[in-house]
Each structure stands twice: as C-alpha cells, then as structure tokens.
ROLUM-71475 format. One record per atom (N, C-alpha, C, O): residue in one letter; z, y, x negated. Coordinates in steps of 0.02 Angstrom, whole numbers, padded with zeros to 5 digits, always signed. Example, Ala and Ser with C-alpha at 12.3 -4.5 7.8 and 13.67 -1.06 7.14 Angstrom:
ROLUM-71475
A+00390-00284-00660/A+00390-00225-00615/A+00390-00165-00660/A+00423-00166-00712/S+00354-00112-00642/S+00357-00053-00684/S+00394+00002-00645/S+00402+00057-00670/
end
This chain:
ROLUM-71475
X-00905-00321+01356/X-00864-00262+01344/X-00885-00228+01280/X-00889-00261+01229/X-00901-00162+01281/X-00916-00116+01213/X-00879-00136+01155/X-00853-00186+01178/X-00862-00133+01104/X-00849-00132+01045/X-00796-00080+01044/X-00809-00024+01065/X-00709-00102+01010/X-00687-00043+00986/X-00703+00000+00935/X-00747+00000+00892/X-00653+00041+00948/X-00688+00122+00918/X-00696+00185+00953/X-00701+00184+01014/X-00699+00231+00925/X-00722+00313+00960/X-00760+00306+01015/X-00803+00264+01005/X-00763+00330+01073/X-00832+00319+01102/X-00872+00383+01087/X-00839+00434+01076/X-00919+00384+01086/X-00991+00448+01075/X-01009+00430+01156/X-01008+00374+01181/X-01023+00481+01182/X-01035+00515+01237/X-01101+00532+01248/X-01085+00588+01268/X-01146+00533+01251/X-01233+00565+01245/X-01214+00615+01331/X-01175+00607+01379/X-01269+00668+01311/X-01259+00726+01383/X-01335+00766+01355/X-01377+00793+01391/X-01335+00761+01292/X-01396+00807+01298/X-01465+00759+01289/X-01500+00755+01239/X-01474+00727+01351/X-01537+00665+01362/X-01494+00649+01420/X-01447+00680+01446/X-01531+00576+01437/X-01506+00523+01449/X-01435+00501+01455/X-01412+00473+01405/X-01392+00509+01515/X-01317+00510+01489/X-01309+00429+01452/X-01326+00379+01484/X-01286+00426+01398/X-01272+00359+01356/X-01209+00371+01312/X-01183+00422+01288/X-01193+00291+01309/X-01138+00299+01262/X-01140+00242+01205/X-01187+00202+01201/X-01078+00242+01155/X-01082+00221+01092/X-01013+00209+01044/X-00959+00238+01043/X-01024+00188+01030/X-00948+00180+00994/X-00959+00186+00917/X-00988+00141+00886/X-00935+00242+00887/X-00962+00238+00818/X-00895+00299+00775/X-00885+00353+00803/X-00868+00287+00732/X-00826+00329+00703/X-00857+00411+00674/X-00913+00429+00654/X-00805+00441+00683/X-00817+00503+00664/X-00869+00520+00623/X-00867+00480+00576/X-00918+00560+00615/X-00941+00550+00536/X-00986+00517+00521/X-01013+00531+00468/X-01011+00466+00556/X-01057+00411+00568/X-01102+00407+00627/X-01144+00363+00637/X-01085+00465+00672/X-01119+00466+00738/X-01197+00476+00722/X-01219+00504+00672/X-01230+00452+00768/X-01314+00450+00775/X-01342+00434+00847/X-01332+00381+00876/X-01382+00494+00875/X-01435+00457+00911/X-01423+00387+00946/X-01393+00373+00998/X-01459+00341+00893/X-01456+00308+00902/X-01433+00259+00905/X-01462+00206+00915/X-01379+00267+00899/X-01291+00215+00923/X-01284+00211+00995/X-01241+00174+01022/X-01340+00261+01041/X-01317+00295+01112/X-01350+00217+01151/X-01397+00189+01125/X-01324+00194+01204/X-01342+00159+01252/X-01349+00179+01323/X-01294+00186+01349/X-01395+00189+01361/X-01423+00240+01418/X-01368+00189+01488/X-01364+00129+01501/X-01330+00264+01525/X-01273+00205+01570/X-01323+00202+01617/X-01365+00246+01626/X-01319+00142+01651/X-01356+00131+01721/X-01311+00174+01784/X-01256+00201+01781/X-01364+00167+01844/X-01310+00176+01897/X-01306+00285+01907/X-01287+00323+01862/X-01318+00296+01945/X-01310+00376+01960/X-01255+00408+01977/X-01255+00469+01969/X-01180+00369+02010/X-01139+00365+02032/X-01090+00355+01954/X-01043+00393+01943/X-01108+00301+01907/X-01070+00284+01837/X-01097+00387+01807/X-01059+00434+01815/X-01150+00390+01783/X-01157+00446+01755/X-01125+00502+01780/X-01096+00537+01738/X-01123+00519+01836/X-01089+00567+01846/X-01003+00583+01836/X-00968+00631+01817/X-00992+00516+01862/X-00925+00502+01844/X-00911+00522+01773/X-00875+00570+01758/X-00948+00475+01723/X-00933+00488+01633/X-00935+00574+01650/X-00883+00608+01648/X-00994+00600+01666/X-01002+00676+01610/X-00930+00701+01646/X-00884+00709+01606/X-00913+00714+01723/X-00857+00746+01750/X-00798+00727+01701/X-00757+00772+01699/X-00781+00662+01654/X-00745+00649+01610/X-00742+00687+01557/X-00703+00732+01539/X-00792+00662+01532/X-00815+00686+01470/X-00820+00766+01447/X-00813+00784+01389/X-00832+00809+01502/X-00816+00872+01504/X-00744+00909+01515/X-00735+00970+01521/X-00694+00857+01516/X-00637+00879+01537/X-00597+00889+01470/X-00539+00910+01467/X-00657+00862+01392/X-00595+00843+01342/X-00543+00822+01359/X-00494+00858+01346/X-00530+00759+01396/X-00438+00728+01375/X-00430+00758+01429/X-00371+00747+01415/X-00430+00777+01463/X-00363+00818+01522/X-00382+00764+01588/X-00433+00732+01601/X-00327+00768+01618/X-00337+00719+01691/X-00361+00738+01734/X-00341+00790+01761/X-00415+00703+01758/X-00451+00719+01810/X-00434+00701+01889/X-00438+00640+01897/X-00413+00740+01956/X-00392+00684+02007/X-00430+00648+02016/X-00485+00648+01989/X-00411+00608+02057/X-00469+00572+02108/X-00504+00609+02154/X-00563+00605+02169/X-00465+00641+02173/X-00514+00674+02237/X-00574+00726+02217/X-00625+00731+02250/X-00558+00770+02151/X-00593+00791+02091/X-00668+00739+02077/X-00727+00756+02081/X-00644+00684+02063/X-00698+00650+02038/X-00743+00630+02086/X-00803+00631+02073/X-00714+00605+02164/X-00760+00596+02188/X-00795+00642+02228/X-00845+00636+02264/X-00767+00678+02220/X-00805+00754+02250/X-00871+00760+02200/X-00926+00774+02223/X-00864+00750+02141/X-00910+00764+02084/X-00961+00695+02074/X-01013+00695+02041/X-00932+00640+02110/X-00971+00582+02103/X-01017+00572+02164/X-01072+00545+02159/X-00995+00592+02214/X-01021+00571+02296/X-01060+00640+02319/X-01110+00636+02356/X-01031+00716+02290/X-01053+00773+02324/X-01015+00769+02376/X-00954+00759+02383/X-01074+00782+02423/X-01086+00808+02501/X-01066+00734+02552/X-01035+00729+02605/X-01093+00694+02518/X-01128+00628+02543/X-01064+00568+02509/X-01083+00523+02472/X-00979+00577+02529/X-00930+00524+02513/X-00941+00456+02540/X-00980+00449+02588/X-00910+00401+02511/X-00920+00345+02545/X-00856+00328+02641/X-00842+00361+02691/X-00847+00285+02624/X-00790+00289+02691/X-00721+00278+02670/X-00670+00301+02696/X-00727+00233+02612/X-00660+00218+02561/X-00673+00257+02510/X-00685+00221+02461/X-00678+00331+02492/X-00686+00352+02430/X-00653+00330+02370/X-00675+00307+02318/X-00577+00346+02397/X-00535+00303+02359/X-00555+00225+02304/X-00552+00214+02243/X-00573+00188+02359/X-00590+00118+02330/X-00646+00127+02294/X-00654+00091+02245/X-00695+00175+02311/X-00764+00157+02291/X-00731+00199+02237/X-00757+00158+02199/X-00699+00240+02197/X-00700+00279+02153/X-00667+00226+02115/X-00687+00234+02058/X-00629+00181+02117/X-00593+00132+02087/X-00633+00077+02062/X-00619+00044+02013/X-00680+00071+02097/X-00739+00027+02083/X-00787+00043+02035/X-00802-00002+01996/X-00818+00102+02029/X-00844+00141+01987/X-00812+00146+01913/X-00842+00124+01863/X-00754+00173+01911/X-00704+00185+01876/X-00696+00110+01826/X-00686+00119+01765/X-00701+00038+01854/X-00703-00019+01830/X-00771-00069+01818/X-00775-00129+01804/X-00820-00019+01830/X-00886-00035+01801/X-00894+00013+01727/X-00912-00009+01673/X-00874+00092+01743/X-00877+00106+01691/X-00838+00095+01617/X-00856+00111+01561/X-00791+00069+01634/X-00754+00033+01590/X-00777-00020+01542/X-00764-00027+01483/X-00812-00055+01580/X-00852-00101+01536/X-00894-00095+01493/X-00899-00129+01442/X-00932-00041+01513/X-00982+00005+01433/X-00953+00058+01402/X-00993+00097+01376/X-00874+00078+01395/X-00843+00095+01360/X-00787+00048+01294/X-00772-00010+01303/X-00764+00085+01234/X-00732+00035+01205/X-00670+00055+01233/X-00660+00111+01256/X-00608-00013+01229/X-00564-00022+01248/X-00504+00040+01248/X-00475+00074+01206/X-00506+00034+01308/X-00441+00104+01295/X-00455+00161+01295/X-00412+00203+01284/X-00525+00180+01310/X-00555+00259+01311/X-00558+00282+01370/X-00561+00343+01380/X-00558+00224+01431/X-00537+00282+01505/X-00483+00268+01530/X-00484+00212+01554/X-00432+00295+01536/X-00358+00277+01552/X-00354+00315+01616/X-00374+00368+01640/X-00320+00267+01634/X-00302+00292+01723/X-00227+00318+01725/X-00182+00276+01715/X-00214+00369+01734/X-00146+00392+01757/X-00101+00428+01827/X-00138+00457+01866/X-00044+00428+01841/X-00031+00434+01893/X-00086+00491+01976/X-00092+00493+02037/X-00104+00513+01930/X-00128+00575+01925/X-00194+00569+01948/X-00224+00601+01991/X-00216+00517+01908/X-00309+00517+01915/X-00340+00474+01837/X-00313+00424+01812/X-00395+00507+01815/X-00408+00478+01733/X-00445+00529+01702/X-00477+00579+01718/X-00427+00490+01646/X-00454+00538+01583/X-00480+00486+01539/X-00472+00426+01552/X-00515+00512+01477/X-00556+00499+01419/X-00476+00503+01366/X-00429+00542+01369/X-00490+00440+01317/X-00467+00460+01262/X-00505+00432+01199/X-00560+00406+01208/X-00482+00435+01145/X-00527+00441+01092/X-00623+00430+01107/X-00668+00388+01101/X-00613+00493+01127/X-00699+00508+01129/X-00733+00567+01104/X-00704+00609+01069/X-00790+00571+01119/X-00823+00647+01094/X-00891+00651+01129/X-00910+00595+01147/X-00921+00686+01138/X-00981+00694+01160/X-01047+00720+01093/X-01034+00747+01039/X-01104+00705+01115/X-01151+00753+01062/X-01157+00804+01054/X-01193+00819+01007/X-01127+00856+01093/X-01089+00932+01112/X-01063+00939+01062/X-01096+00967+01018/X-00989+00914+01046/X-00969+00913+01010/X-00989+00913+00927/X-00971+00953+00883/X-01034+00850+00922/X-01052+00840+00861/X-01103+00903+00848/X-01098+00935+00796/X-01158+00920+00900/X-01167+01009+00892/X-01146+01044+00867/X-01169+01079+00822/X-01081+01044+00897/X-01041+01116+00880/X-01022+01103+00821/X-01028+01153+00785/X-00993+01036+00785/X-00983+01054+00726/X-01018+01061+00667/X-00995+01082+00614/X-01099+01036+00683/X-01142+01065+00641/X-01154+01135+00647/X-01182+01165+00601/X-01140+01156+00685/X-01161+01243+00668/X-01104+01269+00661/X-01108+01329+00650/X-01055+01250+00662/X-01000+01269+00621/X-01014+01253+00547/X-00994+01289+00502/X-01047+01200+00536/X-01052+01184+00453/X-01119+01250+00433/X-01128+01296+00394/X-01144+01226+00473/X-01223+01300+00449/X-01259+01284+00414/X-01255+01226+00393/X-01307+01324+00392/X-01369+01297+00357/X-01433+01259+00371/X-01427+01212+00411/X-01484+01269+00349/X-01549+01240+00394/X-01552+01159+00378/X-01601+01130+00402/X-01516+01130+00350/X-01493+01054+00345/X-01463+01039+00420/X-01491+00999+00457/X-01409+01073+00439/X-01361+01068+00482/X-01403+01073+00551/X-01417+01026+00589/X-01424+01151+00559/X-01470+01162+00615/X-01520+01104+00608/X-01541+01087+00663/X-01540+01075+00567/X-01623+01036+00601/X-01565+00954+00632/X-01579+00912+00675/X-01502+00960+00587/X-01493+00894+00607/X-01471+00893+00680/X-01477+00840+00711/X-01441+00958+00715/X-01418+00971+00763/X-01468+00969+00822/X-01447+00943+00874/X-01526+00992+00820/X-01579+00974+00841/X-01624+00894+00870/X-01659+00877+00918/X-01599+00865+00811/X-01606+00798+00844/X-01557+00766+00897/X-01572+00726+00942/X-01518+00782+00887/X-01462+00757+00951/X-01503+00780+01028/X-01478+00765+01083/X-01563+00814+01023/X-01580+00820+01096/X-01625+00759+01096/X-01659+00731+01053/X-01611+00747+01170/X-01640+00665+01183/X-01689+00654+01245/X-01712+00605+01274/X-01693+00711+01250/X-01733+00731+01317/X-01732+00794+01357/X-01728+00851+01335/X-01737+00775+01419/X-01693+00836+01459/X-01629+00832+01488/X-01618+00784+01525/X-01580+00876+01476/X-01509+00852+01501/X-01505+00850+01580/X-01539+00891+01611/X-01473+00814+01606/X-01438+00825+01664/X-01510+00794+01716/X-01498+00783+01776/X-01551+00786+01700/X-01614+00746+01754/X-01609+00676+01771/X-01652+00649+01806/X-01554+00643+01747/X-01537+00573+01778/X-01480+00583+01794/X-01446+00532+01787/X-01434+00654+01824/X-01391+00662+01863/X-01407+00678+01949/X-01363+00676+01991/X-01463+00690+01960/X-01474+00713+02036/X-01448+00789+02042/X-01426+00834+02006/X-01467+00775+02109/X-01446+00872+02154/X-01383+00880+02165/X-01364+00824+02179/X-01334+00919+02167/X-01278+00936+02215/X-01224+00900+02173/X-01170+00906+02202/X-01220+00872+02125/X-01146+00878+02092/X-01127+00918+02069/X-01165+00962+02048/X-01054+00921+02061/X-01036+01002+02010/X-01026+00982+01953/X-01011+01019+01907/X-01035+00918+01948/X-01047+00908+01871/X-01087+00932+01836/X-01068+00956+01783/X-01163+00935+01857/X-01224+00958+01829/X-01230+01015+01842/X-01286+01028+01819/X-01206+01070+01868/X-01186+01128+01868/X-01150+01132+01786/X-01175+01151+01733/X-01095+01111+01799/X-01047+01112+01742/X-01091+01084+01692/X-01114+01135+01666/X-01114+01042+01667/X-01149+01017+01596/X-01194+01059+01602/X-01192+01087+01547/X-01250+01093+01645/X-01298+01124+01628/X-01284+01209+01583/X-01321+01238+01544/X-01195+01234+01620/X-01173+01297+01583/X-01137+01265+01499/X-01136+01308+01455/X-01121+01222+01487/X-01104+01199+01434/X-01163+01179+01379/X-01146+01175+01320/X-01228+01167+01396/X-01267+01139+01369/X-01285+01217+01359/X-01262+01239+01306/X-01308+01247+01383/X-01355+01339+01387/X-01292+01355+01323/X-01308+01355+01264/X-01239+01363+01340/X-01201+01392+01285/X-01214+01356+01196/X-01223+01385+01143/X-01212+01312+01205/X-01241+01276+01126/X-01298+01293+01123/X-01313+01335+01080/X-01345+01268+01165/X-01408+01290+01132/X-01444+01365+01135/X-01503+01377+01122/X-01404+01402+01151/X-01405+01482+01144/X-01366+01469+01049/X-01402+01460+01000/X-01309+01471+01045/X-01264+01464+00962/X-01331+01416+00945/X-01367+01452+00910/X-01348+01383+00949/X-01395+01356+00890/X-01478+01381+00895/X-01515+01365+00849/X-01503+01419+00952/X-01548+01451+00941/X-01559+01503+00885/X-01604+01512+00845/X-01479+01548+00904/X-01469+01617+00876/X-01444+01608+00813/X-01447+01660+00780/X-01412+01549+00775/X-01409+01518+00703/X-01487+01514+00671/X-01502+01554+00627/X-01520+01481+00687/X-01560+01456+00661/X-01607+01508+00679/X-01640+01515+00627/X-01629+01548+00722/X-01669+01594+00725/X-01653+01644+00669/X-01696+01654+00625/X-01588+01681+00668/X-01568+01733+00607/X-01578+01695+00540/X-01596+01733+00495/X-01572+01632+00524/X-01583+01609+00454/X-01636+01606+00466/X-01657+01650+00428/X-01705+01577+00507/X-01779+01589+00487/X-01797+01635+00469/X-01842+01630+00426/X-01779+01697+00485/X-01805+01784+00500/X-01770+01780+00425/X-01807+01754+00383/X-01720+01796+00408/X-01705+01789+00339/X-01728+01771+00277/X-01732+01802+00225/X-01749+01691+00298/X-01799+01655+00251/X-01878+01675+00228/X-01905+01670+00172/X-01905+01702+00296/X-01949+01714+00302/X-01990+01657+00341/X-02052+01659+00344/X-01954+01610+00368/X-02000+01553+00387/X-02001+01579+00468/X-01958+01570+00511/X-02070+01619+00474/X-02078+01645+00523/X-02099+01625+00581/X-02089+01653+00635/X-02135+01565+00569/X-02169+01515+00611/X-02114+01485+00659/X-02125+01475+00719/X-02056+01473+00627/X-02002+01437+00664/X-01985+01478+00700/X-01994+01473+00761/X-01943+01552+00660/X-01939+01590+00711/X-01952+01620+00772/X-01912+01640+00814/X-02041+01619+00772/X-02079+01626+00835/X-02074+01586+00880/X-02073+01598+00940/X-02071+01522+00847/X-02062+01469+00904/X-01980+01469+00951/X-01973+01448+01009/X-01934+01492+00915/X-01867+01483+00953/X-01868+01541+00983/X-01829+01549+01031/X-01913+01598+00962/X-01897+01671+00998/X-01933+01661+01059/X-01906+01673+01114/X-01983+01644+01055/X-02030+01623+01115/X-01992+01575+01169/X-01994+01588+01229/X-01960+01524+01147/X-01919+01476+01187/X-01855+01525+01224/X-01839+01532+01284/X-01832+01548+01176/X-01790+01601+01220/X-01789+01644+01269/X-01749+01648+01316/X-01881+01709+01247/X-01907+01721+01293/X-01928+01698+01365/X-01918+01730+01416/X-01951+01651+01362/X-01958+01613+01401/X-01888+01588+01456/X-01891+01605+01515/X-01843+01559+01437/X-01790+01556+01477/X-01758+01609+01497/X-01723+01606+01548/X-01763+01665+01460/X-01734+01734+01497/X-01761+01796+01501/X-01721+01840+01485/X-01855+01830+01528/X-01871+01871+01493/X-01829+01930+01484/X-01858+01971+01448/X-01782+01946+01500/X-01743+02004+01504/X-01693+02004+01421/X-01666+02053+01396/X-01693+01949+01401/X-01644+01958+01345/X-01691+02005+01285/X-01746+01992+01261/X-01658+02049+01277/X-01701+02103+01232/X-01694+02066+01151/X-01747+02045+01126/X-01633+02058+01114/X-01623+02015+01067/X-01669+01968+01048/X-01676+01966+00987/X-01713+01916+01091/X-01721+01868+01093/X-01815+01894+01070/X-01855+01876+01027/X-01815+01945+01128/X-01900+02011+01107/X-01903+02030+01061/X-01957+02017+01035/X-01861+02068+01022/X-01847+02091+00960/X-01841+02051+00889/X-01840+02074+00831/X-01837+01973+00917/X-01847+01915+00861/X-01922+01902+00841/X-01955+01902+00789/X-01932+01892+00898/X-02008+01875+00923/X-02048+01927+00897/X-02096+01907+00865/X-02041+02003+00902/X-02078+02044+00871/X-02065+02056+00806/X-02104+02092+00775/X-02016+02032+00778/X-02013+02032+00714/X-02038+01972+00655/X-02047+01982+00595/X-02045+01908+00692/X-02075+01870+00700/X-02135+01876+00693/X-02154+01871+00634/X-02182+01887+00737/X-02252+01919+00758/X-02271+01955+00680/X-02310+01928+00640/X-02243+02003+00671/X-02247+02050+00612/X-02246+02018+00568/X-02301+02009+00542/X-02184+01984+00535/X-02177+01942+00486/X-02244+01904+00473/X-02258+01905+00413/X-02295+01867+00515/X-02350+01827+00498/X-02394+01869+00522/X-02436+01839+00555/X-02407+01944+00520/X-02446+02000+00502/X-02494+01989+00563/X-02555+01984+00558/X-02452+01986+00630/X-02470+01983+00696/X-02453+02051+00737/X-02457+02054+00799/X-02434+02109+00695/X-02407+02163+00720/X-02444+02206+00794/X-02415+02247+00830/X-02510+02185+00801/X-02521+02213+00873/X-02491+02146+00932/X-02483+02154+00993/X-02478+02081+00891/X-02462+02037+00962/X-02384+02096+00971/X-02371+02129+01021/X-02347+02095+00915/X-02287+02113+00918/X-02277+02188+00974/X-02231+02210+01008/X-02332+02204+00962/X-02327+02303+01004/X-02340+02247+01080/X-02287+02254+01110/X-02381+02202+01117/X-02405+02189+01157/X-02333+02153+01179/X-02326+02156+01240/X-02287+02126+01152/X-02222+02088+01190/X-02182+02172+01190/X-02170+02192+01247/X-02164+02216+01139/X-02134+02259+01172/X-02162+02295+01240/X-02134+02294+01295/X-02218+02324+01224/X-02243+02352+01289/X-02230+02295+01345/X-02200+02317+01395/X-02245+02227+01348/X-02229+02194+01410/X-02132+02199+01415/X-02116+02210+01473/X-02086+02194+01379/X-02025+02207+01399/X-02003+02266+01430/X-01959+02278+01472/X-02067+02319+01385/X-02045+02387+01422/X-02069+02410+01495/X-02051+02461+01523/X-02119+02358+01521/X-02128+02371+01591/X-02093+02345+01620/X-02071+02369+01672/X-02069+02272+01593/X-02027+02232+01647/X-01954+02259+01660/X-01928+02264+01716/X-01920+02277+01588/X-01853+02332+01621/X-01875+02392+01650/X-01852+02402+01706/X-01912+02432+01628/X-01930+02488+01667/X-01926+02472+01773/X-01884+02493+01813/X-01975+02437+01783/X-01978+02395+01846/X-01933+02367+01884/X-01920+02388+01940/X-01907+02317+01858/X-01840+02290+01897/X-01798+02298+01871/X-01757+02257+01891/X-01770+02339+01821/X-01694+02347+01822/X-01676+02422+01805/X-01619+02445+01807/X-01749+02466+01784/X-01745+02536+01783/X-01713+02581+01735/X-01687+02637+01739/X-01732+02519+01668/X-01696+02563+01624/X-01744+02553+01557/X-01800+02531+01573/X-01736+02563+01484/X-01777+02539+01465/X-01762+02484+01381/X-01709+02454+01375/X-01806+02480+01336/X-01778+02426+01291/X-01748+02457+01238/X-01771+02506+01210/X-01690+02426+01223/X-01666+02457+01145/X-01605+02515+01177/X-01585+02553+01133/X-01584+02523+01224/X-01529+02555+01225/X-01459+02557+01195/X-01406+02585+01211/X-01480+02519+01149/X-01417+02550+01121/X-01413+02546+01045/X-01364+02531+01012/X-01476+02562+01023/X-01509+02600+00957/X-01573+02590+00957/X-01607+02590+01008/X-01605+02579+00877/X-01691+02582+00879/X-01701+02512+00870/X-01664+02471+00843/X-01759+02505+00899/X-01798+02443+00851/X-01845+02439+00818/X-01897+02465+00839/X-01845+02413+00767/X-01884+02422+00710/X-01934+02347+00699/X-01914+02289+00701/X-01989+02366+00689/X-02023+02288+00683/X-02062+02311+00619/X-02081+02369+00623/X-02078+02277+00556/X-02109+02293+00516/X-02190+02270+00506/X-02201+02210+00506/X-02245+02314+00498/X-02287+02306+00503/X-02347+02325+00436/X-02367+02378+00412/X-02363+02251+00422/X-02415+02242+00364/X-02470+02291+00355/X-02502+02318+00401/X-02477+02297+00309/X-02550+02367+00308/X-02604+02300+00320/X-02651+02331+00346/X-02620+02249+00318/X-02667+02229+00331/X-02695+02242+00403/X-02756+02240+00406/X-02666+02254+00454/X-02668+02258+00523/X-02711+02324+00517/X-02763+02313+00547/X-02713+02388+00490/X-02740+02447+00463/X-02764+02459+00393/X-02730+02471+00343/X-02835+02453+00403/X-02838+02462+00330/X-02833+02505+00307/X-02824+02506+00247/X-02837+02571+00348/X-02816+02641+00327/X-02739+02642+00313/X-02728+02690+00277/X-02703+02619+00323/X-02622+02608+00293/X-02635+02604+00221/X-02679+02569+00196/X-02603+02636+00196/X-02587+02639+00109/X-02566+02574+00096/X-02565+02532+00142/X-02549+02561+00036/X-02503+02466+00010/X-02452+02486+00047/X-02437+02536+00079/X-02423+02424+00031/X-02368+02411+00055/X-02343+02386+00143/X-02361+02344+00185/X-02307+02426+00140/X-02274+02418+00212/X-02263+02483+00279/X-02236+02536+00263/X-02281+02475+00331/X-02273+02523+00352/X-02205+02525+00425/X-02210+02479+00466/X-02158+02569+00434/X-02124+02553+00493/X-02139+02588+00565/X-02153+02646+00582/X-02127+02510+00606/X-02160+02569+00685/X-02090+02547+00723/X-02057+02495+00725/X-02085+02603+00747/X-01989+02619+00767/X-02026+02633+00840/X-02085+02645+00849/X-01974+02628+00891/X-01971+02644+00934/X-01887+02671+00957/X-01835+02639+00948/X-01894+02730+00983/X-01829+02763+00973/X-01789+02774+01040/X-01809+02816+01080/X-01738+02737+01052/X-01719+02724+01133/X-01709+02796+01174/X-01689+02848+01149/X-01728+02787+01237/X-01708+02851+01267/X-01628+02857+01312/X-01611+02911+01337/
end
C-alpha cells in the first residue's frame, strides 16, 4: 500500500503517482500506474478535482465502446486495484460513485508556477513534462479527449509566459524555439507568427522573418480569405546589418492591415 500523504497525480507523461506534501512535489516522486483500464480510471478522477464521479461515468470513460458484461463489478475491481498505489484515503467511494481526495495533479503544480512567474518558475514548470501526455491512454476514451483539452490550455499559459519574457529579455533563441513550437501546432495562430518574426529579427534574421510573414499571408489569404494583422499593424524590427545601405541603427518594416 502507498505511503500516507497528498497524492501527486502525473498526466503530463506517463500517468504516475506519488505521495509527497505540498511544496515538495517532484518528478520524480511519480511511480508509472500499470494496467490501461487503472490509468484511465485515475486521470477521469483526477480531472474531476474532488467532485463525484458516477459509475456509469467512469466506466463509460474506462471501457469506451468496448464494456465488460458486469461493468459494475469490473469497475469495482479496478477501483480496488487502484487503491493500492494510492495513499490511504485518497479515493473514496460514495453513494453516488468516487472521487479523489487530498490530491493534485502536475497540472496543477503548473499552474501554480506560472502564477508565481518568472524564468525560474517557467523553466521549473517545464520539467514536469515527462513525455508525451495521454499515449499510454489508448483510442476512444473521453478521458483523453478531456486531458488532451486541459493539457493544450497550460501549455498554451506557459508557452505565452515564457515566450513574452524571452522577447523582453532579449533571449531570442528561446523565443524562436517556443514560437516555432507554436507555429507548428497551429499555423493559423497569427500571435504565435508575429513572435517568431520578431524573434527572427531580434538574432538579425530579418529576411527569415519577411519569409514566415509572406508564408502566413498566403495561407490566410487561401483558406480562410482574409489576411494577417487585422486588427492593427505589425511591426518586426530590423537590424541594418541585413542592408548595408541602411544607415546605424535600426530600421522598422511595418506591414499595415487591410
């Protein structure tokens, strides 16, 4: 049986758990749950914060498509395996169905680093990823539906933290790298182009930077028929080194929405 105490929750890797007090959480306190049927079960918990889950809820989210013949039992069975790699008293069964109590997930501990802020906070927040989320959940639960929109939402808040303090700092290198990661998962997010080209610029890359606008401006132009920056200018700043005919200093290339 786990150890009392808090349980820690792992979701962004490997679903694992841990028992470790507030404040003290790590990585590596996490223990990876066996079993495909146990994991799904935890995250459908674990995403509920505290609130009761039914049964028929859970095993809809544990079984899918594909129930056993006693759902009932087999969810009861499950329910008392996972118990055992939790600490005492953290999955409570009630009239109702069950719930989580004194727990938290690495979500959590996320969110409250970027609530704290700062490039201390962001890099530590960063390590809490442990892999890829949700790939030792399988197809067709709505669990992994559900953790995959919960997971996109943090790591969008901690992209867009830590991206605006690089661009700030000037540590441009980082910036490129999270603007690019962003790009990449959505080319349509204009915000995310506009990092990236400022980015680009910043390490006196200002024609890569014209070459990602022009590619955003074909791709909205094309499929969605409108174009970038609607709803003011964008401005990317560009080094006279790029031109040596540019005077010192700095020069600005605006593009002015239509």
């Amino acid at each position: 049986m786990a150890a009392d105490g808090p349980a820690l929750i792992g979701v962004l890797g490997p679903i694992a758990v841990g028992a470790c007090p507030v404040g003290a959480e790590s990585p590596d306190r996490l223990v990876a749950v066996p079993g495909l049927r146990a994991r799904r079960l935890l995250v459908s918990l674990a995403l509920a914060d505290g609130r009761v889950i039914s049964a028929d809820r859970l095993i809809d989210h544990v079984w899918a498509d594909d129930p056993p013949r006693s759902p009932h039992s087999a969810l009861h069975t499950q329910v008392s395996r996972l118990r055992k790699l939790l600490p005492e008293g953290v999955l409570e069964g009630t009239e109702n169905g069950y719930r989580l109590r004194n727990s938290r997930t690495d979500l959590d501990v996320v969110d409250t680093l970027l609530a704290e802020g700062g490039r201390d906070a962001h890099d530590r927040a960063r390590q809490w990823w442990r892999g890829v989320p949700g790939d030792d959940l399988g197809d067709g639960s709505p669990a992994t539906a559900t953790l995959s929109a919960r997971i996109r939402r943090t790591q969008d808040a901690l992209d867009g933290a830590q991206l605006t303090a690089s661009l700030a700092e000037g540590d441009f290198a980082t910036a490129r790298s999270i603007a690019e990661q962003r790009c990449a998962r959505d080319p349509f997010d204009e915000s995310a182009h506009t990092a990236l080209m400022r980015a680009l610029a910043g390490e006196g890359r200002a024609a890569d930077a014209l070459v990602v606008f022009d590619r955003l401006r074909r791709r909205l132009s094309t499929e969605l028929g409108t174009d970038p920056g609607g709803r003011g200018v964008v401005v990317v700043v560009m080094p006279t080194t790029v031109r040596r005919s540019l005077s010192s200093g700095l020069r600005r290339l605006t593009w002015c929405c239509r």
